[in-house]
N, C-alpha and C positions, 0 to 999 in steps of 0.2 A: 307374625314373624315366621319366615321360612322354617322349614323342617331341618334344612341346610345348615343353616348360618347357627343354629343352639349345635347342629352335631359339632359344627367344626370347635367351637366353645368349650363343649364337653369331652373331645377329641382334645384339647389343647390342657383341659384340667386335668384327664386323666394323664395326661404326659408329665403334669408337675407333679400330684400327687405318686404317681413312683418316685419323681427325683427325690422328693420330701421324703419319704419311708426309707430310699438308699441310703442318703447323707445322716437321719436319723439312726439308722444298724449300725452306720459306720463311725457315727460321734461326732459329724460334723456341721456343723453351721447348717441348715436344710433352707434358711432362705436368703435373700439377695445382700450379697457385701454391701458393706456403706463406706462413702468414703469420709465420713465423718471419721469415724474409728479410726482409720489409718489415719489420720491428719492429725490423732490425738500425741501421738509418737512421733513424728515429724511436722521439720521448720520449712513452711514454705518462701522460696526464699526469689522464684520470679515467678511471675500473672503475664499472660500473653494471650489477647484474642486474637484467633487464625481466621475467624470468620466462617461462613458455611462452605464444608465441603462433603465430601462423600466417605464416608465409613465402612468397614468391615463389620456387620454386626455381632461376627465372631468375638469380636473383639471387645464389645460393652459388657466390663464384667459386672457391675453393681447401678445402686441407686447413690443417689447424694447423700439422701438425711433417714432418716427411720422410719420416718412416719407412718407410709407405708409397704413396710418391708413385707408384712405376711402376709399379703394381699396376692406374690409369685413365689415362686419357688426359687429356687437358687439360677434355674436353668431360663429365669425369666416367666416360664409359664403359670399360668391365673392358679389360685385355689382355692376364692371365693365361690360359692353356690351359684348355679347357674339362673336363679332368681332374683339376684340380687341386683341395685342398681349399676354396681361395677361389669357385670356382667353382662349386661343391657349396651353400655358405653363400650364395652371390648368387641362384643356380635357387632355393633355399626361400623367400628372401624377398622374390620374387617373386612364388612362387605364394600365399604371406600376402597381399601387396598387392591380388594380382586377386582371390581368395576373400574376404577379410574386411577387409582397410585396414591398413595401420601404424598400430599405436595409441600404441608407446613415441615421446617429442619424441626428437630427434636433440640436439645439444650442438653451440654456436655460437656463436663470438666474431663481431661485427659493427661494423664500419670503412669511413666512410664508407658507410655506407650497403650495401656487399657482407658476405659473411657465409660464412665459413670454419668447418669441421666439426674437431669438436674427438672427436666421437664419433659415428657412424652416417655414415659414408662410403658404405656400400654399399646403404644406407635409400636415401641420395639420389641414387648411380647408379639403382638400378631406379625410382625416385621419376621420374627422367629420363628414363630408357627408355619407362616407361608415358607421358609428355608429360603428366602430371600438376601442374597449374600452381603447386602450395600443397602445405606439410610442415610439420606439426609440430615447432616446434624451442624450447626453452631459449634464451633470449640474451643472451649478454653483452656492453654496448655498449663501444666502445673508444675513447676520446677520443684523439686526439694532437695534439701541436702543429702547428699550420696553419703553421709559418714551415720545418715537416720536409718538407712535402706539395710534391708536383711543380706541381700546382696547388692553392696554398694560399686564393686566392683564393674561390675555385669552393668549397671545404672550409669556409672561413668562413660564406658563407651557405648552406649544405648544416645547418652546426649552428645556427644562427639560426633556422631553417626547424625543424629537429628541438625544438631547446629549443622553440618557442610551441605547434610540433603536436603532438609525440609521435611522429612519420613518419617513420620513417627508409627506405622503401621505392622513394618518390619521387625517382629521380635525374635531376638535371637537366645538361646540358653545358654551360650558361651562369648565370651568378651572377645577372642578373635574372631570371632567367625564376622564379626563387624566389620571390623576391617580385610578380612580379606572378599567380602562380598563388595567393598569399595573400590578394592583392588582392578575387581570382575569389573565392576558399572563405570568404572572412573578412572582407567589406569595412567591416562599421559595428562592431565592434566590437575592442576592444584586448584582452582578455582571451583566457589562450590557451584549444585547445581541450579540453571536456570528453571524457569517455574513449564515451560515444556518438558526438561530432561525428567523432572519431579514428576508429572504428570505420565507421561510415558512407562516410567517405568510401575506406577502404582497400576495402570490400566492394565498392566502384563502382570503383575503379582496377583491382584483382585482374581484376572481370570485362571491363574495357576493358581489359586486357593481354590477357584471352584470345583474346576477339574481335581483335584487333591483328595477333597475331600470325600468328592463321587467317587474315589478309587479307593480312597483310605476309610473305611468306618471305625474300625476298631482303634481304642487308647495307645497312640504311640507317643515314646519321649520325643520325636523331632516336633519343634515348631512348624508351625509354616515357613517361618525364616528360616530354620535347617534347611526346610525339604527346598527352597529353592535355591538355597547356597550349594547343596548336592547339584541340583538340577542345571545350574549355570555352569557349574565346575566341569559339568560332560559335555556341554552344548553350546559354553560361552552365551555372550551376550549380544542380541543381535536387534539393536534399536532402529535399523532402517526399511528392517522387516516387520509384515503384520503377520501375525503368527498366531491362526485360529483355535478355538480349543480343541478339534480333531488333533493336530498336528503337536498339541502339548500333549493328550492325553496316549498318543502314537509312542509319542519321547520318552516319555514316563514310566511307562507300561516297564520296558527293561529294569531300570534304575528302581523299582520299587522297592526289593532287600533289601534295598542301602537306604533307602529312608525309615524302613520298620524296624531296621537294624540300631541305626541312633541311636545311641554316640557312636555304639558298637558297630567296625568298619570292616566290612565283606572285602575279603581279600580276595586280591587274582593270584590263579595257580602260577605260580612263579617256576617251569619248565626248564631243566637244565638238560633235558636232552630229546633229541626228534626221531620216537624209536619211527621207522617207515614197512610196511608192508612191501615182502617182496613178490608179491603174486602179481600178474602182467594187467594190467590197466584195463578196463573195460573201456574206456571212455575213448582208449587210441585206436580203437577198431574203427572210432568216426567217422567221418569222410573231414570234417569242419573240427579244426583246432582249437583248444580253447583259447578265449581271450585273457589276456593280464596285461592292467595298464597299471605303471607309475609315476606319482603325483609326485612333483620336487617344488619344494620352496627356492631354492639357488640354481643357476646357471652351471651347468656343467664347465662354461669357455672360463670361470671367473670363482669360482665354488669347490674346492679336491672334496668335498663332502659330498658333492653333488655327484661332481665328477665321477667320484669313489662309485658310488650305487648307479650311475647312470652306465658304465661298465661294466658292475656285477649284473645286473637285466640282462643285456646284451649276451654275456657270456652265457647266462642260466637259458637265451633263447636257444642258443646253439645247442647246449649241454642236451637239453629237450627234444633235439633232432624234430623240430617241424611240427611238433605235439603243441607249442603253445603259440602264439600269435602274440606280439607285446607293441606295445604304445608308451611312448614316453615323453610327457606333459611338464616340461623346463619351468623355472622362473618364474611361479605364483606365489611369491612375496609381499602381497594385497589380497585382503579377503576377496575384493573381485574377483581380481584370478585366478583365485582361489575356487571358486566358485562356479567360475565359466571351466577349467581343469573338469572338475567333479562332473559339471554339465555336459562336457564332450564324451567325456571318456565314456559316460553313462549310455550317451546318444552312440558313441558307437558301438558297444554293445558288452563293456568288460564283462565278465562275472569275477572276475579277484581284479581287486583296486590296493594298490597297497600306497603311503603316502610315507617317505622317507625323511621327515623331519618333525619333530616333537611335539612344535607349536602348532603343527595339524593335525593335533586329537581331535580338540572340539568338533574342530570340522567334521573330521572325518565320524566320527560316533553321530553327527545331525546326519549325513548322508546313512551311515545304517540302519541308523532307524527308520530312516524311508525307505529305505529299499532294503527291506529284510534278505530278501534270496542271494543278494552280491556279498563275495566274501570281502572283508575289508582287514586290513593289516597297517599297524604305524610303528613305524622305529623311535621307537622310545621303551623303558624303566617305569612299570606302574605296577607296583603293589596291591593298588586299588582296582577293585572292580569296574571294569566299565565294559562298552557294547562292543567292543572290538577289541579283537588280536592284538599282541603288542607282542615285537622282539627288540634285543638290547644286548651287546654282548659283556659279559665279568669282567669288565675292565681290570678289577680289583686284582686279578691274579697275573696280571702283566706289571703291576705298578708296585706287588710284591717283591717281581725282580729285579725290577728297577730301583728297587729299595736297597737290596742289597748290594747295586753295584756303586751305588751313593754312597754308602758304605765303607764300599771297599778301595775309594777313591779318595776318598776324606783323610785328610790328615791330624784335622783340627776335632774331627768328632760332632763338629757342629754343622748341621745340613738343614738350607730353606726347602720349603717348602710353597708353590705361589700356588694356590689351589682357584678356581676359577667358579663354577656354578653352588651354591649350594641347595641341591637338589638331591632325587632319588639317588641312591650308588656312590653320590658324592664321597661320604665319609667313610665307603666303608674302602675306596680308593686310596686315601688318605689315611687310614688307620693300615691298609694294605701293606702300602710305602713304610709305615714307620717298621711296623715289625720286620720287614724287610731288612732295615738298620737294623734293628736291636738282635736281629739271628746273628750279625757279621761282626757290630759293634754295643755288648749291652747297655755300654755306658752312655753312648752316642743322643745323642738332643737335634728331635726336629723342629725346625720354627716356622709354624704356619701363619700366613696370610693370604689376601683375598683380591687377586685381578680383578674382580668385578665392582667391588665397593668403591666410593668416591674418595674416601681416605681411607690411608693404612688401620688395621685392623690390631698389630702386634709391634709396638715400640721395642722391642728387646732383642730383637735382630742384632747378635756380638759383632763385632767388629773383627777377628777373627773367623768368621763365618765362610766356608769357604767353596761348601757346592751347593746350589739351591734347583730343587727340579721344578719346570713350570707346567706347570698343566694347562693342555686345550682342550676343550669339546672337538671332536672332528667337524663335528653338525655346527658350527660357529662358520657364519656365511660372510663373516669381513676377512676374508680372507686374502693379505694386501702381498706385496714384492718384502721379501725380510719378514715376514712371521715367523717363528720360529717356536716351538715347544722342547722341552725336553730336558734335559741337565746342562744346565751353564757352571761351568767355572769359574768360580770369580778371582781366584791366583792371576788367571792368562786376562780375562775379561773375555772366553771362549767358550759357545757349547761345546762338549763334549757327543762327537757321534759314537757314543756307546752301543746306540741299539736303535733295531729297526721292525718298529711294531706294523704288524701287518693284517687289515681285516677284511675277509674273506667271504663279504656280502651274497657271492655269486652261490656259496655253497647251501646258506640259507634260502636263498630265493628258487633254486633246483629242488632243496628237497621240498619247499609244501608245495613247489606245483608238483611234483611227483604224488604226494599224501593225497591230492588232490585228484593226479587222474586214475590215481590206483584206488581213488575212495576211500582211504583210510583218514581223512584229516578230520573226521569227527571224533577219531579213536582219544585223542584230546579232551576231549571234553568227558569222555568217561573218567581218563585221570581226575581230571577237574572237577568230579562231579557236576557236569555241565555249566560249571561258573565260568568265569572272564579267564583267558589263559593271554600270559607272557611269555614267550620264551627269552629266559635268559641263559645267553649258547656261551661257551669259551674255548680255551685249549682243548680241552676234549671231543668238542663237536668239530674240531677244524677249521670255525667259524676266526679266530685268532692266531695270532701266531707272532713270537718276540726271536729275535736274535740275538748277538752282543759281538761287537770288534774286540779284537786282539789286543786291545789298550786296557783291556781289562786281565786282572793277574791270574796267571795260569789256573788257581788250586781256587781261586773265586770262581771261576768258568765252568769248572768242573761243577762245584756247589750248585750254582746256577743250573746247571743241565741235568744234574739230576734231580733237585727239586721241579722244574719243570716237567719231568718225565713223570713226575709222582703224582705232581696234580693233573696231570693229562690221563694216567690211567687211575686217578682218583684213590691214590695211597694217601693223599697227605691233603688236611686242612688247615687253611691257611689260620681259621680264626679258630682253632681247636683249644689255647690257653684262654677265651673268654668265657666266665663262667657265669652264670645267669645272675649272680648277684654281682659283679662287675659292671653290668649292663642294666640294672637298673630291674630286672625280672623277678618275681616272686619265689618261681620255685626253678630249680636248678635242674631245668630242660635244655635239652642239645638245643644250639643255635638254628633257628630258621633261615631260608635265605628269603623270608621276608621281615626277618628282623635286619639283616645285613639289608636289604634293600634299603631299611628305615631307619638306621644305623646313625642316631643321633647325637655320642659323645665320643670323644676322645679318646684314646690309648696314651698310658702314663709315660711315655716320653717326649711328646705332644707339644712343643711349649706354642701356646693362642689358641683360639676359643672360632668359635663357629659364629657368623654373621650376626647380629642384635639389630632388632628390626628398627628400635627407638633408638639406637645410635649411628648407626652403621649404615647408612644408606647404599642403596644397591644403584650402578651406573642401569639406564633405562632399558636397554637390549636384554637383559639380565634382569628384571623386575617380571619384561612380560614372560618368559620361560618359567624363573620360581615360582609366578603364578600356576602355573600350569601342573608342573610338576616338583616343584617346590618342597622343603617337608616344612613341617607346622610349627610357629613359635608356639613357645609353651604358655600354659594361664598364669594370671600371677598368682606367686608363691608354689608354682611348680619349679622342680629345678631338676638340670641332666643330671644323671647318677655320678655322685663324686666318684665312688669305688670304679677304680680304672684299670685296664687290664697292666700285669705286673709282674709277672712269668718275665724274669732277665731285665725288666726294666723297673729297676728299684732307681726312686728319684735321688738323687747324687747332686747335694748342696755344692757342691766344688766347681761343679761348672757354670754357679749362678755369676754376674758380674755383680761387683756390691752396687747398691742403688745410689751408694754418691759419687760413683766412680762418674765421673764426667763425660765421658766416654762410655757408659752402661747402656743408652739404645741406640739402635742405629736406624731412627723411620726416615732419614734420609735413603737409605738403600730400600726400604720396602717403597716408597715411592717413584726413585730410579726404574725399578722391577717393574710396579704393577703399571705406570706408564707408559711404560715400553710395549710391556705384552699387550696391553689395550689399545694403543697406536699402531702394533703391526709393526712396530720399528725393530729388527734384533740389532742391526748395525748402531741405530742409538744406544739401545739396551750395552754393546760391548762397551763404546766409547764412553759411556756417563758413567758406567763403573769406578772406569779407570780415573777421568773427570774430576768424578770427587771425592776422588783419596778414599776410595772405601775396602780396598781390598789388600791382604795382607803386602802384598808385595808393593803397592802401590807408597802404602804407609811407610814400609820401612823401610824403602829404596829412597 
């Protein structure tokens, strides 16, 4: 017998006998589960042969029956004497494995997604040994009752996930994460998948578990399903591409805190201000200007979002006086041209790429991972860690004033609220507006619902109800004749032009090329300590700027402009009455503005709730975005912090409508509302108020 084939043997013994002595120090079980035992406490309740396919050998946690259990270790490896006749049968089928391959499947009942040898135990010791990631096996699925399972929960959408894929491979530690890795792999369609999609996408996890693992040694809580729900979430999901493991473990490399991190989530430095260097540019001594090109998802001729940024460039060229050279890549609204964008701009020669719409993160963090030396930049709200730049302006403290003038216009006390994405900033937009009310009016009730969901969200819309603000995304590329955002009246059936928000792209885009040719844009990432930075700019940076018409009352205007002035030179916070246990926080720490980014309940004057994934379906334009930048349903039996902010806004039974009042909801008018704004229609929006008798005067004229 080779001198070889006994070491690797004894090499493989000695690897169980440690596991055997750890699991022994530590009180546990030292050799291979059975799934006998487990079966002894649960009903199985369906049998399914899948037939032979290809396995994770990660992934075989036990044997079937006991017989013989102490024959391996926990970790699969031998702990019989190397004399022995098993030992004899392990060395041969070894030397098969490295000569020629195991060709016979092994035999395996599979639970929960682990997968117990019913036959070919020692196939899958040396299968181990060699660190051979995949094995042939026969499978038999095992269903059992999730009311048996220790976590039954987690078990239910493990088989919801299994029934629509086919996957049983993908194990995840959390019940959403299920779903939203479906989200990623499957977003426009209901149909489950075909036995290519199934296949495609196991050949891309198989080889992202390899690379994983070669990166990751050490005990982390993320699964492999974690670590590639992180990994899709930065990179999206790209099934028409063959993507080698070079080009995963290139991707990876950045994101790895956020996998070792699991559960625990690496924030990005959330930047409220862009201090700049004023010492004179080294870089403008050049002769050759720098490059900066920007990527746009919308048509500037057809797009004010577009439009909006596609002017701030232009102006930041001029501001630059000939320092910077720009390129501006219209209407890649297809990952193609999405694609071919990235592709030119690269070929001509950018070094700053900045991409002015949300939905081109993924994109854009695949491109900086390849091309490390190019600065890259996207407009969007990320709390989260990722490989690139993000800016976004505080919406929240424009929609404070506008809160107030909702307010101040109200007669009835009672003001909607149509809120639109619910996303990063969403809420704290929307808690922004209410306190707004409650500084002018404390008694005052807002009633929020949801533009984007397919049905109304909040049946209690009073009939009385008399201003409702609607809120748009700028970045919303249907931009039709009659869109309209803002505060409608519903007395007249008329917006109200209150006020005229204005955002000031061009000042952002000037200063980092400036940080840039002055070489201070990395002074950032010292803030940061070198992690992921967002700048989130507002009133102060100049980056914003709100006004108000004359239709507003004199001694409110005044209010207005000086609270404005306050938070411009940072006298006054707007969420300063929210106290950590309001918010659901442990201990009674000043507000973050990555808590405000994340900012996932209500302020008690509030009246409707935030989007419900299992009831509430989200309209499709608005599906793929929440994905993206979406915040996270809760697990079950998690719940938003009742305790709600409450500084002036003490809840006041007097405004409720009794519930037999006949007349007590009004989701005829949330429907009027949110159809309108989703259609682009405002002249429908006026006319269907008035329509169908919803509005006070309509009623009682």
């Amino acid at each position: 017998m080779p001198a070889s084939a006994m070491d690797q043997y004894n090499q493989a013994r000695k690897r169980g006998l440690a596991c055997l002595n750890e699991k022994k120090a530590k009180g546990a079980d030292p050799y291979l589960p059975v799934l006998d035992h487990y079966l002894k406490s649960m009903k199985v309740v369906k049998k399914k042969d899948l037939g032979v396919r290809e396995i994770l050998t990660d992934q075989i946690l036990g044997t079937c029956h006991e017989g013989r259990t102490e024959s391996f270790a926990a970790n699969f490896m031998p702990l019989l004497d190397n004399t022995t006749e098993f030992a004899s049968k392990w060395i041969t089928l070894c030397q098969h494995a490295t000569n020629e391959g195991l060709r016979d499947p092994i035999l395996v009942y599979e639970l929960f997604g682990r997968y117990f040898v019913e036959e070919g135990n020692k196939r899958v010791s040396v299968t181990k040994f060699l660190n051979n990631p995949l094995i042939s096996a026969h499978v038999i699925n095992l269903i059992v009752n999730p009311d048996d399972m220790e976590k039954g929960e987690l078990y239910k959408s493990f088989l919801a996930f299994y029934d629509f894929t086919g996957i049983d491979s993908i194990l995840m530690t959390k019940s959403r994460n299920y779903k939203k890795l479906l989200r990623i792999l499957h977003p426009d369609s209901e149909q489950p998948f075909t036995e290519t999609e199934r296949k495609n996408i196991l050949s891309f996890f198989y080889s992202f578990s390899t690379v994983l693992n070669k990166l990751i040694t050490r005990p982390i809580q993320a699964s492999d399903g974690d670590a590639f729900l992180i990994y899709l979430d930065v990179y999206g999901w790209r099934p028409s591409q063959a993507i080698p493991d070079s080009t995963i473990e290139k991707e990876l490399t950045p994101i790895l805190p956020q996998i070792e991190s699991y559960p625990d989530v690496v924030e990005a430095a959330l930047l409220t201000e862009t201090e700049l260097s004023e010492r004179k540019s080294v870089l403008s001594l050049l002769k050759e200007p720098i490059k900066a090109a920007l990527i746009q998802e919308g048509d500037p001729q057809s797009s004010s979002w577009a439009l909006t940024h596609y002017k701030a460039f232009k102006t930041m060229a001029v501001n630059m006086d000939g320092r910077v050279d720009v390129k501006i890549y219209p209407n890649n609204n297809t990952p193609e041209a999405l694609d071919n964008a990235f592709k030119e701009a690269i070929a001509w020669g950018a070094q700053v790429i900045f991409t002015s719409h949300p939905l081109m993160l993924q994109a854009t963090n695949r491109y900086a991972a390849k091309y490390p030396k190019i600065k890259f930049l996207n407009c969007s709200l990320n709390p989260e860690a990722t490989t690139v730049r993000s800016y976004y302006t505080r919406g929240y403290e424009i929609q404070f004033l506008q809160g107030i003038a909702a307010a101040a216009m109200s007669t009835s006390g009672k003001i909607g609220y149509i809120a639109d994405y619910p996303i990063y900033g969403a809420i704290a937009d929307i808690n922004a507006f209410a306190i707004g009310v409650a500084m002018v009016r404390p008694a005052a009730r807002v009633y929020l619902d949801w533009s984007t969901t397919e049905t109304p969200t909040n049946t209690e819309f009073p009939l009385d109800i008399d201003m409702i603000y609607i809120s748009g995304q700028d970045f919303d590329t249907r931009i039709g004749k009659g869109k309209r955002f803002g505060l409608f009246d519903v007395r007249t059936g008329k917006f109200s032009n209150l006020s005229l928000v204005q955002q000031k792209w061009s000042v952002f885009y000037t200063r980092i090329m400036s940080s840039i040719l002055n070489r201070t844009y990395k002074a950032d990432e010292q803030t940061a300590n070198g992690g992921s930075i967002n700048y989130w700019l507002g009133l102060s940076n100049g980056l914003i700027d709100v006004s108000f018409s004359d239709e507003l009352p004199y001694e409110t205007h005044r209010l207005i402009d000086l609270l404005k002035n306050d938070i411009t030179e940072k006298r006054f916070f707007i969420f300063g009455g929210i106290h950590a246990k309001e918010r659901g926080a442990k201990e009674n720490a000043s507000i973050t503005m990555n808590d405000l980014a994340r900012m996932d309940f209500l302020v008690g004057n509030i009246i409707g709730k935030l989007p419900d994934e299992t009831s509430d379906k989200l309209i499709p334009s608005a599906e793929k975005l929440v994905a993206v930048h979406g915040l996270d349903e809760l697990e079950p039996g998690e719940q938003t912090p009742k305790e709600k902010y409450t500084d002036s806004v003490q809840a006041d039974s007097s405004l409720k409508i009794p519930a037999d009042d006949p007349d007590s909801s009004n989701s005829g008018l949330v429907k009027v509302i949110s159809s309108s704004v989703q259609a682009g229609d405002a002249e429908k929006l006026e006319k269907s108020v008035q329509a169908a008798s919803l509005s006070p005067r309509a009623k009682h004229e």
